[in-house]
Z-matrix of the N, CA and C atoms (Angstrom, degrees):
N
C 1 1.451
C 2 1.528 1 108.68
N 3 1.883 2 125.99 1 134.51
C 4 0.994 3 125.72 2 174.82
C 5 1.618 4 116.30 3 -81.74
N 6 1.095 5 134.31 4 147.92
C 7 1.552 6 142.72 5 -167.48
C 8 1.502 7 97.03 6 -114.06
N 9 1.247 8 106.89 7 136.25
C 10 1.382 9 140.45 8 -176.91
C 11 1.694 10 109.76 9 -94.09
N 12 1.031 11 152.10 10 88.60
C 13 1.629 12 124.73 11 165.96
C 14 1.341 13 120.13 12 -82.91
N 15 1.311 14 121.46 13 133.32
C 16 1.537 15 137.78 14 175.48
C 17 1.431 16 106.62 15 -124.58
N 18 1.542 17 100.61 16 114.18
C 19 1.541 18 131.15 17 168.21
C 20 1.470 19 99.09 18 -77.83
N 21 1.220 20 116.47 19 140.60
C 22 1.468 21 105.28 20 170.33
C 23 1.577 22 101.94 21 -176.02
N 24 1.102 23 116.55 22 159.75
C 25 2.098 24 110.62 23 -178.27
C 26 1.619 25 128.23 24 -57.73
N 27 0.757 26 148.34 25 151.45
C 28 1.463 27 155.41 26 119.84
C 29 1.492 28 130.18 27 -26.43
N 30 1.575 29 99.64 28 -5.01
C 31 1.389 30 112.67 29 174.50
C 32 1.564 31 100.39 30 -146.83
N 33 1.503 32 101.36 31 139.52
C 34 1.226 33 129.23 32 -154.59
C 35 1.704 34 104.16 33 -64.58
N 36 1.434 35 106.43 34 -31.21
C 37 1.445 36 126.21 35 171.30
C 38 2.287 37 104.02 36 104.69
N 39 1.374 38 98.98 37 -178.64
C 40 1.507 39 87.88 38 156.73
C 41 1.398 40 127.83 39 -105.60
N 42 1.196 41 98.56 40 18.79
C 43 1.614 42 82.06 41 -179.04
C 44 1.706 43 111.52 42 -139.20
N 45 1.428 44 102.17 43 128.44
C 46 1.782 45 93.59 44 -179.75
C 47 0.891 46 130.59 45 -28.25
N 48 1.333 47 119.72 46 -68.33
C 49 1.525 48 111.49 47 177.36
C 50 1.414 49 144.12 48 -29.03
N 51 1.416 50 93.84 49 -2.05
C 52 1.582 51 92.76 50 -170.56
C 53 1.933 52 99.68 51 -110.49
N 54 1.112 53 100.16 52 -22.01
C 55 1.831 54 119.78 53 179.95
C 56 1.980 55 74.97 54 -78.19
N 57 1.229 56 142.11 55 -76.06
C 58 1.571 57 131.11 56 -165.51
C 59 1.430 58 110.72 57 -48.83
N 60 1.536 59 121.90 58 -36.60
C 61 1.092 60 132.40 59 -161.39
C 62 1.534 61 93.90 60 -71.19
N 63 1.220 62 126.22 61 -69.82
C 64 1.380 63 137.03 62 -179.37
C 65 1.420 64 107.66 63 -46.14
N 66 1.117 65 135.42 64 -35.23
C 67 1.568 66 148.17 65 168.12
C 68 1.513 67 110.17 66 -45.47
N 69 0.987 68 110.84 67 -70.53
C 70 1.784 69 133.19 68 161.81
C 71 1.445 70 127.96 69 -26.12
N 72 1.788 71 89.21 70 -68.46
C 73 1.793 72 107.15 71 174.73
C 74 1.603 73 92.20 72 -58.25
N 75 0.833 74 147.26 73 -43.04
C 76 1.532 75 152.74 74 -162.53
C 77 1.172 76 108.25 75 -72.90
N 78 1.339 77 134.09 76 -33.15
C 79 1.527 78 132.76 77 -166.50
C 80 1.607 79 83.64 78 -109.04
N 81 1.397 80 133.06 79 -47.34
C 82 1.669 81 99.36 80 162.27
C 83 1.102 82 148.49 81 -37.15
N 84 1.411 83 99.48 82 -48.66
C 85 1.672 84 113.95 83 165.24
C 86 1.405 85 116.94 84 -34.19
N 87 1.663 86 107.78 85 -58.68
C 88 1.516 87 111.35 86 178.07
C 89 1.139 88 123.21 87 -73.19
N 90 0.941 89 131.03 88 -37.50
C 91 1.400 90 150.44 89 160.88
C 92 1.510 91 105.14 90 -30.50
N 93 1.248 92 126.76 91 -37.17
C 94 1.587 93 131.86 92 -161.43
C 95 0.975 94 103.76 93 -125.37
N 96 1.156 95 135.30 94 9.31
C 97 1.373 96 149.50 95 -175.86
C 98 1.846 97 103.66 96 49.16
N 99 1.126 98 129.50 97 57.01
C 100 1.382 99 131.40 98 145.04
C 101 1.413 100 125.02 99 -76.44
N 102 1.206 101 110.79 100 150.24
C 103 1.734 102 113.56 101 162.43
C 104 1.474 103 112.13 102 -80.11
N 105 1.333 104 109.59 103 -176.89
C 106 1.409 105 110.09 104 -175.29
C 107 1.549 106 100.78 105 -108.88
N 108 1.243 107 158.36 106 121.61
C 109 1.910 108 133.92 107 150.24
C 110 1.582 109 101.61 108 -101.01
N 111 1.414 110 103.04 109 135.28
C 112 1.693 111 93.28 110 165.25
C 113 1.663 112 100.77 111 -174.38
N 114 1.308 113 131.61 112 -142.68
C 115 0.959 114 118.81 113 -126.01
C 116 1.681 115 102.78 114 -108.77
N 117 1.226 116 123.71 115 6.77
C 118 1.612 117 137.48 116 -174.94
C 119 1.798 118 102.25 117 80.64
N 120 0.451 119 103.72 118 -80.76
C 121 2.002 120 116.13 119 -175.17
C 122 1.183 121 109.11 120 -10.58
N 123 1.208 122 116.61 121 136.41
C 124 1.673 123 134.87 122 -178.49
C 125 1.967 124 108.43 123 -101.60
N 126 1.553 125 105.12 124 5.54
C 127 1.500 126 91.64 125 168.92
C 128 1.552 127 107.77 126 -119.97
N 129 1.572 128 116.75 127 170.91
C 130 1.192 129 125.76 128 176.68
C 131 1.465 130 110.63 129 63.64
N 132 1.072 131 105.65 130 -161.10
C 133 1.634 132 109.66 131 -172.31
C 134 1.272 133 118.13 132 -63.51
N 135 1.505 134 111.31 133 -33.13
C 136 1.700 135 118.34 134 152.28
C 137 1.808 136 110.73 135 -25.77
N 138 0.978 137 91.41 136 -77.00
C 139 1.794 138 117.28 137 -177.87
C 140 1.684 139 92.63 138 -48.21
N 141 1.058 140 116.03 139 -48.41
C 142 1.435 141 104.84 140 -173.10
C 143 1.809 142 132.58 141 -72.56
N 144 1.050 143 99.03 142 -36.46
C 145 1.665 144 119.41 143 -176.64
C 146 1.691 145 86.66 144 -75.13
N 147 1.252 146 112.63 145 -51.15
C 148 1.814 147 102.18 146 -166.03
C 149 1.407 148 125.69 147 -64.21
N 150 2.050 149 102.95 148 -37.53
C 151 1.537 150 89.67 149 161.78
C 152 1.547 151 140.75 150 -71.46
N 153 1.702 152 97.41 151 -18.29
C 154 1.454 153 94.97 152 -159.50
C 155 1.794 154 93.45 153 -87.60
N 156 1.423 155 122.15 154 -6.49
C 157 1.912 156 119.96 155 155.98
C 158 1.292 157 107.01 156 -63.52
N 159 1.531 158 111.41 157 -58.58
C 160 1.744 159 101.36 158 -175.73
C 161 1.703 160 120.57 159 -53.53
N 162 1.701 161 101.59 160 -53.99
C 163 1.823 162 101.26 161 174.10
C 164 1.555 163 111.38 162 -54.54
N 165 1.237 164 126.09 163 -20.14
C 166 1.322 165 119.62 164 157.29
C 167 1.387 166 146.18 165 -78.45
N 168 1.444 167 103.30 166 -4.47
C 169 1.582 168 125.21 167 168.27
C 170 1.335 169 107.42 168 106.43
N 171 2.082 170 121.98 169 -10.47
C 172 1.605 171 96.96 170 174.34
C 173 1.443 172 124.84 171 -110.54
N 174 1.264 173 92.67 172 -173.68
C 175 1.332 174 106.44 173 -174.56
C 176 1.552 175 127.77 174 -68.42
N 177 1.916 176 108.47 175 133.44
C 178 1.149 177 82.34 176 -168.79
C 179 1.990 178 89.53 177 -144.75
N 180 1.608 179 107.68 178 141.29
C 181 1.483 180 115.05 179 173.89
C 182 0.875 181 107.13 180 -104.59
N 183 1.469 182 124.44 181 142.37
C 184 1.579 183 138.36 182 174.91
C 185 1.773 184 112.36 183 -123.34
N 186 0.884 185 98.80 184 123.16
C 187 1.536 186 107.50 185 -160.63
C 188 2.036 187 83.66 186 -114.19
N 189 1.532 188 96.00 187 120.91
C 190 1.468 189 107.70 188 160.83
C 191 1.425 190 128.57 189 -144.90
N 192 1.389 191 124.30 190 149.67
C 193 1.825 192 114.28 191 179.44
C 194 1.894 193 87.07 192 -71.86
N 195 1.632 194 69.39 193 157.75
C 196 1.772 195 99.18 194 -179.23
C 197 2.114 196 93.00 195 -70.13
N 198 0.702 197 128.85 196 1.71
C 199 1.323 198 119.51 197 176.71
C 200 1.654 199 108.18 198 -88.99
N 201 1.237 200 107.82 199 -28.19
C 202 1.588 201 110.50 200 -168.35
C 203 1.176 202 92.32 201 -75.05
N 204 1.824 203 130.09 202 -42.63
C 205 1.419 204 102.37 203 -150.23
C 206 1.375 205 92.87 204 -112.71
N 207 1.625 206 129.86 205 41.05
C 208 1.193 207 126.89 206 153.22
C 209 1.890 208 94.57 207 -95.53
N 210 0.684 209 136.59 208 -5.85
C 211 1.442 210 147.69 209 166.17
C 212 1.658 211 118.13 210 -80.71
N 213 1.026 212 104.81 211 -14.35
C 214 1.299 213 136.39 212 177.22
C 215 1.753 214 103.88 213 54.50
N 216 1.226 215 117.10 214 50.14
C 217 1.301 216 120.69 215 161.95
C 218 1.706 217 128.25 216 -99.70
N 219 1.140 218 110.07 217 31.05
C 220 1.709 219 132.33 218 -165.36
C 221 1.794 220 87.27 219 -98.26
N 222 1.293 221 108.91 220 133.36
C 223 1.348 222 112.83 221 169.70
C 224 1.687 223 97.88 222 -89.58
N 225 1.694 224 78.43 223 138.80
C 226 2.104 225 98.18 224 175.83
C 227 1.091 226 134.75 225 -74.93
N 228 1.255 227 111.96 226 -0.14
C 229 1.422 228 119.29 227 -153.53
C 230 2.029 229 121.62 228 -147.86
N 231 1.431 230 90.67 229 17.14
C 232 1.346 231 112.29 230 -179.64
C 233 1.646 232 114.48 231 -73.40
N 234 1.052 233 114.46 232 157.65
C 235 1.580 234 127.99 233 -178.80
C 236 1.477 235 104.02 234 -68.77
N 237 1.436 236 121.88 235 -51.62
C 238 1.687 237 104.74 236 151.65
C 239 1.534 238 98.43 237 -159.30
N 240 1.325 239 109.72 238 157.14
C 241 1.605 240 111.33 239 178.59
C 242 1.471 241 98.07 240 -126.83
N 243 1.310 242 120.44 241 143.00
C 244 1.277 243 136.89 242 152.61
C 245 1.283 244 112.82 243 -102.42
N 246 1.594 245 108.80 244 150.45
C 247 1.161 246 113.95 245 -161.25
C 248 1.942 247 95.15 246 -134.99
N 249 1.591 248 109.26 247 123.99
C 250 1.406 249 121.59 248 -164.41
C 251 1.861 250 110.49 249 -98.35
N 252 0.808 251 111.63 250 154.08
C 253 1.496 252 121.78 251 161.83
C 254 1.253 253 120.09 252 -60.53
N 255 1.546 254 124.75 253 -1.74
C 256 1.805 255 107.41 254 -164.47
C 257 1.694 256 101.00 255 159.54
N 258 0.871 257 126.08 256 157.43
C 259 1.685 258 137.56 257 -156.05
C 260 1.852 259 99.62 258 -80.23
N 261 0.959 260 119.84 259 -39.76
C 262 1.714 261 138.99 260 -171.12
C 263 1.702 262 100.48 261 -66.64
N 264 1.854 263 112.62 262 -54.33
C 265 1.419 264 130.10 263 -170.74
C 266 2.277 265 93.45 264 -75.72
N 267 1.174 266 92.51 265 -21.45
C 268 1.684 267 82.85 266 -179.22
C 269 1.826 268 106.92 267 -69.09
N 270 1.848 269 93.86 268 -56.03
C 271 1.547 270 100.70 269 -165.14
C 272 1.677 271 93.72 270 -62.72
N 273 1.114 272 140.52 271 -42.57
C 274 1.296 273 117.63 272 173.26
C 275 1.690 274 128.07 273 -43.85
N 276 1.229 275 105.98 274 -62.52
C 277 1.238 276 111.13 275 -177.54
C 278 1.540 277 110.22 276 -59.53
N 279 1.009 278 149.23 277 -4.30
C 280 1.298 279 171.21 278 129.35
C 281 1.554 280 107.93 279 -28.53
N 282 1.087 281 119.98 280 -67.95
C 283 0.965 282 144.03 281 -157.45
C 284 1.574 283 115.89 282 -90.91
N 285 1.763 284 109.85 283 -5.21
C 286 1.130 285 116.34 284 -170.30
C 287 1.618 286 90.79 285 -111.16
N 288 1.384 287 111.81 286 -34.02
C 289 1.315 288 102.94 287 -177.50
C 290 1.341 289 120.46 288 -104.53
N 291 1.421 290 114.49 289 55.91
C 292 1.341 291 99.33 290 -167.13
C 293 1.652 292 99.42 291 -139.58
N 294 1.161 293 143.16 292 156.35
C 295 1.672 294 120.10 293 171.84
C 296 1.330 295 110.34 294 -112.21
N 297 1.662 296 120.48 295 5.57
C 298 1.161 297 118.47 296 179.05
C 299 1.932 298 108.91 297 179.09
N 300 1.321 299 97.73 298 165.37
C 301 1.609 300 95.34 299 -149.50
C 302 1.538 301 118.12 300 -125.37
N 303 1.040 302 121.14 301 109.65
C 304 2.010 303 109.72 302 -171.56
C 305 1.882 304 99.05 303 -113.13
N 306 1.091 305 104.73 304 156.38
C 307 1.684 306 123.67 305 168.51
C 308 1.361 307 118.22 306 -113.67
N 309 1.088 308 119.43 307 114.67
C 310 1.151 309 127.54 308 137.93
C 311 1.227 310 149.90 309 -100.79
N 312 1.658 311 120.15 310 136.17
C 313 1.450 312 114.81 311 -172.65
C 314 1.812 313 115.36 312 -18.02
N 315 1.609 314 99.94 313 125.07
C 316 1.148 315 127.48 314 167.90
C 317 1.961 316 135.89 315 178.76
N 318 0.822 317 114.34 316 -157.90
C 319 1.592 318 87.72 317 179.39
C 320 1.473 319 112.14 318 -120.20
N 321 1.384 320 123.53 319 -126.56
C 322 1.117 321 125.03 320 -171.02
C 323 1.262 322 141.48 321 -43.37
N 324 1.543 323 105.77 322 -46.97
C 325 1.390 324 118.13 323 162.58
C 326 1.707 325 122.01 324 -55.60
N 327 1.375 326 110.41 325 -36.57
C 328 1.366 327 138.18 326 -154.06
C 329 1.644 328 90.77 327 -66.81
């Protein structure tokens, strides 16, 4: 199976469209049989793109530094999460497993 990565915010944003937008990219994914890679986190658009792959049956990796999910922002319920040493060792591993790359609204990291 080819892996998809989606950068995208930690905050949901203000405006729907972007919570629909993420809805969408998500049912493509499955639809085409992609995986999911992205950022581990269960809030914002993070949180959003990952459940609506899982309620759809695919697969999805969440790659996070061990700092996030002592914060306890690591989604629970992912197909598998790895957990990195440091923000630099995330975007790599990201980037190693992924065969191709979409953005969605978000900020800095994004």
């Amino acid at each position: 199976m080819k892996n998809i990565c989606v950068y995208c915010g930690s905050s949901a944003g203000n405006r729907v469209e972007y919570t629909e937008g993420a809805k969408a990219l998500a049912r493509a994914l499955v639809d085409n049989n992609f995986g999911l890679v992205y950022g581990g986190s269960n809030l914002g658009l993070m949180g959003v793109v990952a459940e609506e792959v899982l309620a759809l049956g695919g697969n999805v990796t969440g790659i996070i530094p061990e700092s996030l999910v002592t914060k306890e922002l690591a989604h629970p319920a992912l197909t598998e999460l790895i957990v990195t040493r440091n923000m630099h060792e995330r975007k790599a591993l990201m980037a190693e497993r992924s065969d191709g790359f979409v953005a969605l609204p978000g900020g800095l990291g994004t």
